[in-house]
DRENVEX-37830 format. One record per atom (N, C-alpha, C): x, y, z; residue in one letter. Coordinates in steps of 0.02 Angstrom, whole numbers, padded with zeros to 5 digits, always signed. Last residue first. Layout:
residues N
XYZA ...
end
This chain:
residues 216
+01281-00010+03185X +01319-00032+03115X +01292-00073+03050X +01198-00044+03309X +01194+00022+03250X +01227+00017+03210X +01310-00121+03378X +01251-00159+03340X +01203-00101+03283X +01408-00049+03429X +01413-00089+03371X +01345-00115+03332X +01330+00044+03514X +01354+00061+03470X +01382+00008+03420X +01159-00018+03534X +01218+00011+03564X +01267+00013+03505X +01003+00067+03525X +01070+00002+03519X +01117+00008+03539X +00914+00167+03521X +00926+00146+03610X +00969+00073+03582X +00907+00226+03415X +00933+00250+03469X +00958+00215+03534X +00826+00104+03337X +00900+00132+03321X +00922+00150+03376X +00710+00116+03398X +00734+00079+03421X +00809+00085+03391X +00651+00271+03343X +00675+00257+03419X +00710+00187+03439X +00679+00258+03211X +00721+00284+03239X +00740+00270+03304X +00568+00176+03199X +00644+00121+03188X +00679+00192+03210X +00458+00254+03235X +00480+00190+03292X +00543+00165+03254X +00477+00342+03119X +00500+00381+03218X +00505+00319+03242X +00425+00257+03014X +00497+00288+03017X +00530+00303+03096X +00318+00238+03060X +00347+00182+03065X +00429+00226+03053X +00255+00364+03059X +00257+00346+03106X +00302+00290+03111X +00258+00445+02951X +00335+00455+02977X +00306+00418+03032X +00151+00410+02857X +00225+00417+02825X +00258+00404+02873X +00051+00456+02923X +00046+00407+02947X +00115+00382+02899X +00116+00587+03098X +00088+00561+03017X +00084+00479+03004X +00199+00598+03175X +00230+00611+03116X +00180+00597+03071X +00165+00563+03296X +00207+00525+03258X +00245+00550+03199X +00091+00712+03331X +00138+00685+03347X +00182+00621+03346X -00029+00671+03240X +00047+00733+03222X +00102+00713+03280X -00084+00558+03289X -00063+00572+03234X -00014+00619+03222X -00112+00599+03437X -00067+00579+03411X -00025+00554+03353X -00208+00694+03416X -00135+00739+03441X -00090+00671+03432X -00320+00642+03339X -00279+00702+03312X -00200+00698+03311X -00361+00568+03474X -00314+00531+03392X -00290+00573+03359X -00305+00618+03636X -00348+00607+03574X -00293+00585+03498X -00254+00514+03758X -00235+00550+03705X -00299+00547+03659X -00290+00408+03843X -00319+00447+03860X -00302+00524+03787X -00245+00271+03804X -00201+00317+03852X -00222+00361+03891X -00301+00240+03708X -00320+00180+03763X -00260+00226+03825X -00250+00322+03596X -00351+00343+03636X -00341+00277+03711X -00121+00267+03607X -00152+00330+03626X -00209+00360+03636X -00164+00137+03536X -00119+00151+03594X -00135+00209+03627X -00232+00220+03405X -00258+00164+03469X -00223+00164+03534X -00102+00233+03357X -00192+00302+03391X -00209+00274+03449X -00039+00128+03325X -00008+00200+03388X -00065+00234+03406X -00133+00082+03235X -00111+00056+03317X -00067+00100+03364X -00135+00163+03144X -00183+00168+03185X -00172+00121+03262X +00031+00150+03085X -00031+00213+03106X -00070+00214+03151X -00006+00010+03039X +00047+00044+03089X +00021+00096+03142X -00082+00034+02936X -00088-00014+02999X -00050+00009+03050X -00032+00118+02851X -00107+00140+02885X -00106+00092+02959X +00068+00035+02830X +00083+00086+02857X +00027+00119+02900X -00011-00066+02748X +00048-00092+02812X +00035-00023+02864X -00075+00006+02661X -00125-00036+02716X -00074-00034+02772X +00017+00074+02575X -00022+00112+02618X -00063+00064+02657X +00107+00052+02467X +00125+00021+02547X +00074+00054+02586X +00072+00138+02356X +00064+00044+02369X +00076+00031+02420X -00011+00268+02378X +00032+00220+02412X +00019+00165+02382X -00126+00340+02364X -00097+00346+02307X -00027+00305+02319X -00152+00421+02521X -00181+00401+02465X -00143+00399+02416X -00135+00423+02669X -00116+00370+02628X -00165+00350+02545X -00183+00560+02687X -00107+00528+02675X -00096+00472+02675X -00319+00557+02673X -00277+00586+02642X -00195+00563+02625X -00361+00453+02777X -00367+00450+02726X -00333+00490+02647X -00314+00542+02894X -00270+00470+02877X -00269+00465+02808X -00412+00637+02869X -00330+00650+02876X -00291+00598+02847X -00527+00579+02910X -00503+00623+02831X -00419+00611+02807X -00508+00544+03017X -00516+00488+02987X -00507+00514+02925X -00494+00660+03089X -00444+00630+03099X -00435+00562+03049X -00639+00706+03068X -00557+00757+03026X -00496+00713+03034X -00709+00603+03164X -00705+00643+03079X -00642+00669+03036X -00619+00524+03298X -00637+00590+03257X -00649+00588+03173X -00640+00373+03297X -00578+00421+03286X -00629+00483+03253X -00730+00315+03465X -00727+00321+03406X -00677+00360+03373X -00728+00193+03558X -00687+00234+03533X -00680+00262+03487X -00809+00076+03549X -00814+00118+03616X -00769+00178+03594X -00779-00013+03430X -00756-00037+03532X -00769+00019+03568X -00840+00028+03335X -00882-00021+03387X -00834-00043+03448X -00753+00140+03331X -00823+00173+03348X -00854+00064+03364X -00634+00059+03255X -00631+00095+03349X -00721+00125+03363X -00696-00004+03165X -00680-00044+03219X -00667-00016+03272X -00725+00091+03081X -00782+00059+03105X -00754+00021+03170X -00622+00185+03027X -00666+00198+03078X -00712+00175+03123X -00554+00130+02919X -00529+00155+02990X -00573+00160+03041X -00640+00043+02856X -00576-00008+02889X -00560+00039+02941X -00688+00173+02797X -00734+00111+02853X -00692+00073+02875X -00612+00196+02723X -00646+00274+02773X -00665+00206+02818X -00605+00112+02617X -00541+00125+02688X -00568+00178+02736X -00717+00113+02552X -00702+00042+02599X -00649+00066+02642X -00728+00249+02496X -00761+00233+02558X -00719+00157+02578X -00608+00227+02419X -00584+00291+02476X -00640+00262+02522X -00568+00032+02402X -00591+00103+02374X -00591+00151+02436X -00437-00055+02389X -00474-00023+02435X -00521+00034+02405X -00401-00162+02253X -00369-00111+02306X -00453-00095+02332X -00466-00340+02240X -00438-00270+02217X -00395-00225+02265X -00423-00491+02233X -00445-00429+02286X -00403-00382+02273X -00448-00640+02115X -00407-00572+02141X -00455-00529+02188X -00420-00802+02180X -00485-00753+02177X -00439-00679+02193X -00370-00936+02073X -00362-00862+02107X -00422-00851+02112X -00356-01038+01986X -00409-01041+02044X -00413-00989+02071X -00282-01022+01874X -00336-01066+01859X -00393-01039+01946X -00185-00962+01934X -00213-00938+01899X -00272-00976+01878X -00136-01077+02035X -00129-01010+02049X -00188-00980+02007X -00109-01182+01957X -00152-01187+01973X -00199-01121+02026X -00003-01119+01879X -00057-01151+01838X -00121-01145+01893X +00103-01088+01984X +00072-01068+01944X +00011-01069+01915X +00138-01242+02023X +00092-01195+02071X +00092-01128+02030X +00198-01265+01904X +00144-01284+01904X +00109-01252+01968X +00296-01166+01890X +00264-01168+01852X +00200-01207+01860X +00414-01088+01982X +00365-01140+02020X +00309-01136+01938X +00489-00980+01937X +00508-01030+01986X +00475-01080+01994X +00405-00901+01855X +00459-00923+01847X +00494-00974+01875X +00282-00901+01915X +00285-00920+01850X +00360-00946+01812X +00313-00865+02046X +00284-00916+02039X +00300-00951+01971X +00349-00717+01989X +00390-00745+02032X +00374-00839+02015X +00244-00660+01946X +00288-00696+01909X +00333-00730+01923X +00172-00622+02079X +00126-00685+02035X +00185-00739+01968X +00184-00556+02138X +00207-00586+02148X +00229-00646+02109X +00094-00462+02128X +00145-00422+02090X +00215-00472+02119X -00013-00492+02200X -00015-00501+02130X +00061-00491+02099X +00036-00580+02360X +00014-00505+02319X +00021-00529+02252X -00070-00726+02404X -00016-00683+02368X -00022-00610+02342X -00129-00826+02499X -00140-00750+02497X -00072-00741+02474X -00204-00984+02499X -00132-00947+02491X -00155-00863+02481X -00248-01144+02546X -00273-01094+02542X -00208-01025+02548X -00281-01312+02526X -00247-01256+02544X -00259-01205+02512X -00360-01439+02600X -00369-01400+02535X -00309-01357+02581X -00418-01620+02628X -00368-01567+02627X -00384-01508+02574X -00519-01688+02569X -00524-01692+02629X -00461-01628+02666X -00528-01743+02450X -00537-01682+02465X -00557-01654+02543X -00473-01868+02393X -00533-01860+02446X -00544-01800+02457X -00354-01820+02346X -00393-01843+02284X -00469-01835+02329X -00229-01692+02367X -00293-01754+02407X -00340-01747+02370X -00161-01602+02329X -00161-01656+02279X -00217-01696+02313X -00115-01529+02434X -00197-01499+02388X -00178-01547+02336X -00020-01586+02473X -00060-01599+02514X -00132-01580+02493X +00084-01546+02364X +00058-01631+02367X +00016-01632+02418X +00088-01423+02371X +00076-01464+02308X +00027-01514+02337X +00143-01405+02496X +00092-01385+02494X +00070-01413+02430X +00286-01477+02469X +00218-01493+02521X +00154-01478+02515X +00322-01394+02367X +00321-01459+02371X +00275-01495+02415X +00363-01278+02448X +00314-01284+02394X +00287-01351+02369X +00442-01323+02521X +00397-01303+02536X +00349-01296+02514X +00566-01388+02428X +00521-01412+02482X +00470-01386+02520X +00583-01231+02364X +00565-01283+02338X +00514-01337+02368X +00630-01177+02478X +00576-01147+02452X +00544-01200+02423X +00758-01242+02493X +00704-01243+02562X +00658-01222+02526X +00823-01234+02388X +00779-01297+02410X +00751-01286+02453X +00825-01114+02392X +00804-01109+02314X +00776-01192+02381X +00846-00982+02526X +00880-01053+02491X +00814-01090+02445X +00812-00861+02540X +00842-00862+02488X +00871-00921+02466X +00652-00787+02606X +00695-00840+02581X +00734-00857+02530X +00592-00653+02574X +00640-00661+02639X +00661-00724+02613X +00520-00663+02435X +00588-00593+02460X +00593-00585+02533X +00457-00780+02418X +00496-00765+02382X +00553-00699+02392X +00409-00816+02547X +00432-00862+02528X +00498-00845+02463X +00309-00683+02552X +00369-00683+02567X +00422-00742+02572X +00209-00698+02479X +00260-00677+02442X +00329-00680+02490X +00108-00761+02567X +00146-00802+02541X +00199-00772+02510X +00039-00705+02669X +00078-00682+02627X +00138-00726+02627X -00024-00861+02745X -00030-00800+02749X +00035-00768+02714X -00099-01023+02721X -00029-00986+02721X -00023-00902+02706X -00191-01141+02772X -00192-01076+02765X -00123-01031+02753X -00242-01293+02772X -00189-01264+02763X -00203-01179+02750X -00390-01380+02849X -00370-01338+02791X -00293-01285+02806X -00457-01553+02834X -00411-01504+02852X -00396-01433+02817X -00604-01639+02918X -00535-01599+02853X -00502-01563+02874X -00628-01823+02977X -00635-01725+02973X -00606-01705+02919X -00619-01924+03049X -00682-01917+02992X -00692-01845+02973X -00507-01984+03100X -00587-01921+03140X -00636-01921+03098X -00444-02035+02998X -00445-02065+03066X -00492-02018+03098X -00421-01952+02885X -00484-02029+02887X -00478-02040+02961X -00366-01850+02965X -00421-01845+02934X -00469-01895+02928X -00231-01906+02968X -00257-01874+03031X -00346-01871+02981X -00182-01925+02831X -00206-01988+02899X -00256-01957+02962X -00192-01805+02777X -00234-01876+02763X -00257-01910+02809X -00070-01753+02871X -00142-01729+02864X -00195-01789+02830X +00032-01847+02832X +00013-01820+02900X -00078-01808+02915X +00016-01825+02703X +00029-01884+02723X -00011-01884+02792X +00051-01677+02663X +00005-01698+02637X -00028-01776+02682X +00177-01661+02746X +00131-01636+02763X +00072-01678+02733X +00261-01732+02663X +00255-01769+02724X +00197-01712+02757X +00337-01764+02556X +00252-01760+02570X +00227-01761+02614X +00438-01760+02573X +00450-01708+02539X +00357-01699+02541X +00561-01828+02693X +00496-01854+02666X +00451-01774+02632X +00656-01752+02727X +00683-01822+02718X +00609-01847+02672X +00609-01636+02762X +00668-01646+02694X +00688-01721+02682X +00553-01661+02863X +00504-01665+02792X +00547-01651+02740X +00637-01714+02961X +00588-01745+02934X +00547-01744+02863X +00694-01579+02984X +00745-01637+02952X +00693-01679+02931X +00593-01506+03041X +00596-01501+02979X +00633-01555+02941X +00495-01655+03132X +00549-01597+03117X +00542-01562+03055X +00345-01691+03195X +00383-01710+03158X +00428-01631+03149X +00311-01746+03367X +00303-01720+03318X +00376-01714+03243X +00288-01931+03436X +00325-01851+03434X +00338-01817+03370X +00157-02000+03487X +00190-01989+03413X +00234-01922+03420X +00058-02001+03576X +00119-02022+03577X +00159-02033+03544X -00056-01889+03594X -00053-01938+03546X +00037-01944+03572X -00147-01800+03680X -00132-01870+03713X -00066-01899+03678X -00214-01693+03601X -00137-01686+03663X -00129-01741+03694X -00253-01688+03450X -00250-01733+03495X -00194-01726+03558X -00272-01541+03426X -00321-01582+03413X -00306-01636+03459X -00132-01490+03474X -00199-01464+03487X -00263-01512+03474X -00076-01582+03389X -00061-01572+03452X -00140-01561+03500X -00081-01528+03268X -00113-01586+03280X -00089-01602+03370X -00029-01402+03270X -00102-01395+03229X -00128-01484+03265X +00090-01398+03297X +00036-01360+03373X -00033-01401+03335X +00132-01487+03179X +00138-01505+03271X +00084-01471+03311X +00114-01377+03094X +00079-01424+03110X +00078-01474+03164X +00194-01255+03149X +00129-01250+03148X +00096-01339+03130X +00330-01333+03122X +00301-01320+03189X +00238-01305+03196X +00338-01374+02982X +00333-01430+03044X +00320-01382+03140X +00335-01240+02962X +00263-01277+02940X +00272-01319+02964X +00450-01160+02991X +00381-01179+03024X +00324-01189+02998X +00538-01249+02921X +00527-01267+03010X +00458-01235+03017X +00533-01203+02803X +00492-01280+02820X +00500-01272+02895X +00555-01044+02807X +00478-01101+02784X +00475-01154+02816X +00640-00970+02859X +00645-01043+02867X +00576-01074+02861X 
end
């Protein structure tokens, strides 16, 4: 449901800025009624502080493989259009797409296309050192460091994945969980299963504990 929550993130978004204002925030029914109504919003709010704004929309692909109503997408896209249309540049938006998204756009959306490709900044894949360091650097500066062989390890099995960040992600927050336990990272790597079978063992364990119709 895109548009609800972009009328809800912008409510908190101007809320937050002004918690006095006596303007009750706007719905989604609102911005299907008014198709600019972000862009609008934000303007005003802007000349009135003398500030900017910036729209951020985090994996955007999923607009295209969790939403399946063509106008809710539409109107969403629609907003974001017309709010990086601010001639004052006082608005900008800002979009993280996987690449392998990219035709999606081209087909559906031709001019957020255009401007897709005209402005992109691609981010490659990970090289083996940049992911040796995504794993390791952040538990060795909190105090925790993951073992050598344990940071090999990971690195090993997620090599040669397209789904390997999610999963790596996954992964290391069970370690984590488990060095903040007292477990070393080794023992709990094998004991998930790896960094393959860790997201697999948590949908098993929440499978298990449904009850029997809802396991269907």
């Amino acid at each position: 449901a895109p548009v609800a929550a972009l009328a809800e993130a912008l409510a908190q978004a101007l809320a937050l800025d002004d918690p006095y204002s006596p303007r009750p925030p706007d719905t989604a029914s609102d911005f299907r009624a008014e198709p600019g109504l972000l862009g609008a919003r934000l303007r005003a709010h802007c000349r009135a502080r003398s500030s900017r704004a910036l729209v951020f929309v985090d994996q955007f692909e999923e607009l295209y493989a969790l939403c399946k109503d063509t106008a809710e997408r539409n109107l969403f896209i629609e907003n974001l259009l017309h709010a990086a249309s601010d001639s004052s540049r006082n608005v900008s938006v800002v979009l993280t797409l996987r690449s392998d998204f990219l035709g999606e756009t081209q087909r559906q959306h031709p001019k957020l296309n255009r401007l897709l490709v005209e402005q992109e900044v691609l981010v490659g894949a990970m090289s083996q050192e940049e992911l040796r360091r995504a794993i390791a650097q952040p538990a060795r500066q909190s105090g925790r460091p993951i073992d050598d062989t344990t940071v090999e390890l990971l690195l090993t099995e997620s090599e040669g994945s397209e789904s390997t960040l999610p999963l790596l992600e996954f992964a290391l927050t069970r370690i984590w969980e488990g060095m903040s336990a007292g477990k070393p990272a080794g023992g709990t790597l094998r004991e998930i299963g790896g960094v393959g079978g860790a997201l697999a063992g948590k949908a098993q364990d929440i499978y298990a504990k449904l009850h029997e119709r809802d396991r269907a």
